[in-house]
C-alpha positions as CSV (number, residue, x, y, z in Angstrom):
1,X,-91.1,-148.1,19.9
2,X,-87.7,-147.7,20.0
3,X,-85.0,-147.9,17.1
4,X,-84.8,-151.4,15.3
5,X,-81.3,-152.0,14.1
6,X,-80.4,-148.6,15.2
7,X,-81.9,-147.2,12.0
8,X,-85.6,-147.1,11.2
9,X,-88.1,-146.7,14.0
10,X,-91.5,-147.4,13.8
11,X,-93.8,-144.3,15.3
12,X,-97.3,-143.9,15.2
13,X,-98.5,-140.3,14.6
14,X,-102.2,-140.6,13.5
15,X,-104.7,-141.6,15.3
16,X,-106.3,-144.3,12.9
17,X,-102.3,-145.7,13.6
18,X,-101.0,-145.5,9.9
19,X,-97.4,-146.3,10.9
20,X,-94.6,-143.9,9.7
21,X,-90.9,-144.7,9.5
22,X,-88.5,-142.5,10.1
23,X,-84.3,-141.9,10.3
24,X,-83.0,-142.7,13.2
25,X,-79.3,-141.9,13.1
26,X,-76.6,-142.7,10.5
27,X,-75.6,-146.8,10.4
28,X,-72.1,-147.6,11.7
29,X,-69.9,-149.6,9.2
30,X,-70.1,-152.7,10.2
31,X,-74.1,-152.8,11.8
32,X,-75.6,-155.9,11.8
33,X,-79.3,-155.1,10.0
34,X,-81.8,-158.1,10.7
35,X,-84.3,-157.1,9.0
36,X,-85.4,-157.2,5.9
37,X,-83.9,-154.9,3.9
38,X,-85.5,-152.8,1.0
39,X,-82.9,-150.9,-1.1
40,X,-84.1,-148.5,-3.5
41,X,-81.7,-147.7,-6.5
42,X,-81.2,-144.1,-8.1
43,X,-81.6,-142.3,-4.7
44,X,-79.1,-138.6,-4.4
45,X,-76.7,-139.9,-1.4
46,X,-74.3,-143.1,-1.8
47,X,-73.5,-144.1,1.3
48,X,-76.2,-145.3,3.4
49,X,-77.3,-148.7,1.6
50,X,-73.7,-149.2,0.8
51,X,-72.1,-149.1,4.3
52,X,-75.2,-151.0,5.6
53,X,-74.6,-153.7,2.7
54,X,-71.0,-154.3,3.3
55,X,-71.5,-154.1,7.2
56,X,-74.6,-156.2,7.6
57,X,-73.4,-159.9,6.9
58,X,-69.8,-159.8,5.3
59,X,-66.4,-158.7,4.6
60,X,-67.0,-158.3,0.9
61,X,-65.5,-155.5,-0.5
62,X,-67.4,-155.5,-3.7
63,X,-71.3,-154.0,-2.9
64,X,-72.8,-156.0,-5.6
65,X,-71.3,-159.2,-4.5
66,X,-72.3,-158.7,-1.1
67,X,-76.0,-157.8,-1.9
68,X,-76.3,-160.8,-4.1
69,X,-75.2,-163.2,-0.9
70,X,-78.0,-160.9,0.6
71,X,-80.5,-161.8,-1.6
72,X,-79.9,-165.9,-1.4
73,X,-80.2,-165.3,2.2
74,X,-84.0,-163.4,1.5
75,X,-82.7,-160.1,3.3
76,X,-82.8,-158.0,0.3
77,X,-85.8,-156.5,-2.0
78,X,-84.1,-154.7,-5.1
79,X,-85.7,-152.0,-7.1
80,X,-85.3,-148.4,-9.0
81,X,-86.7,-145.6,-8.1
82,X,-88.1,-144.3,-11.3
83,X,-89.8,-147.8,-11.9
84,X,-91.6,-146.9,-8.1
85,X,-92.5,-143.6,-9.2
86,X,-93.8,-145.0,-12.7
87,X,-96.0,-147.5,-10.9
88,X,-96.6,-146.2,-7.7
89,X,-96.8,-142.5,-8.6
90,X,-94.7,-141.6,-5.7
91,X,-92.1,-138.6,-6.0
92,X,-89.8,-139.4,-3.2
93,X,-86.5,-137.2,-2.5
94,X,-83.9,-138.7,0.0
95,X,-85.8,-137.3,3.2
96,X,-89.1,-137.7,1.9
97,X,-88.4,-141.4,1.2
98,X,-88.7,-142.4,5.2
99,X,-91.9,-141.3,5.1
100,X,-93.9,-143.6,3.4
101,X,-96.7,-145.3,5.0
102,X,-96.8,-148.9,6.0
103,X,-99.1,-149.8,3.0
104,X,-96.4,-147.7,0.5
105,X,-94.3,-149.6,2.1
106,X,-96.6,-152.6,1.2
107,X,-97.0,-151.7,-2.6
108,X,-93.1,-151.0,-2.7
109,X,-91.9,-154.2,-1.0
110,X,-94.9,-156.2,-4.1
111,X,-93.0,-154.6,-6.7
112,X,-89.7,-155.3,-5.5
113,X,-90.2,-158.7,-5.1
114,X,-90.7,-158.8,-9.0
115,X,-87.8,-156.8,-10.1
116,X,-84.7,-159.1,-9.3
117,X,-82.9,-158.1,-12.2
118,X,-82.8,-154.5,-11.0
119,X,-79.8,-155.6,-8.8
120,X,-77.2,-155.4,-11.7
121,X,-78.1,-152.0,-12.2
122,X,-75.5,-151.5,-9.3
123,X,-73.0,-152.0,-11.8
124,X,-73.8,-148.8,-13.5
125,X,-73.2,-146.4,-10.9
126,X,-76.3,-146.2,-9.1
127,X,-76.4,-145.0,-5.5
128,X,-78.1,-146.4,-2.5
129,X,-80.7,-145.8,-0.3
130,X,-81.9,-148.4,2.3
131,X,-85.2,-148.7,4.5
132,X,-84.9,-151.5,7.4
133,X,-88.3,-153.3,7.4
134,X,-90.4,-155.8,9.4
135,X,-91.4,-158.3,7.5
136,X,-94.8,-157.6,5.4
137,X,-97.6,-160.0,4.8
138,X,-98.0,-160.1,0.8
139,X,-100.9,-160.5,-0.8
């Protein structure tokens, strides 16, 4: 399959078809991403999510701002790294994190859902990693 919003493409490389994700190529500013969006918060690189955020439905300068019209509109799932790796017991650095599978991708996308809040942490300086999704069934 080929690359979904020019940014995550789906690729099957086992044979009982566990579904890796993997980088594509860097986003141009103002990409349109209609996906679902998962952005994961304390990541080492700051410009992914954040050039993805501004450029995928506004003109917003502020990130936060934009992410919250985001959210109303359901493209956005908002959580911190350390809280995946305290729950999830994954240790993901930038390049590792495009290769989780499609049920981490699962577990990630359940505990996002119930961390909201996490989305003011962008306040405080955190930098942004994002993972373009298709939606995911949840249990």
């Amino acid at each position: 399959m080929g690359p979904k919003s020019g940014i995550i493409a789906k690729k099957e490389v086992e044979p009982d078809g566990r579904l890796f994700y993997y980088y594509v190529k860097a986003p141009r500013r103002y990409e349109r991403v209609r996906d679902r969006v998962l952005i994961v918060l304390g990541m080492n690189g700051p410009l992914t999510a954040y050039r993805v955020a501004q450029g995928c439905k506004t003109g917003f300068s502020s990130t936060k701002k934009t992410l919250n019209v985001l959210r109303r509109s359901n493209l956005v799932q908002v959580t911190a790294r350390s809280t995946i790796e305290s729950t999830l017991g994954l240790r993901r650095t930038r390049a590792e994190a495009w290769d989780l599978t499609r049920r981490g991708l699962e577990r990630v996308l359940n505990l996002a859902s119930s961390h909201d809040w996490m989305i003011d942490m962008i306040a405080q300086r955190h930098v942004l990693q994002a993972l373009s999704l298709y939606p995911l069934a949840r249990k």
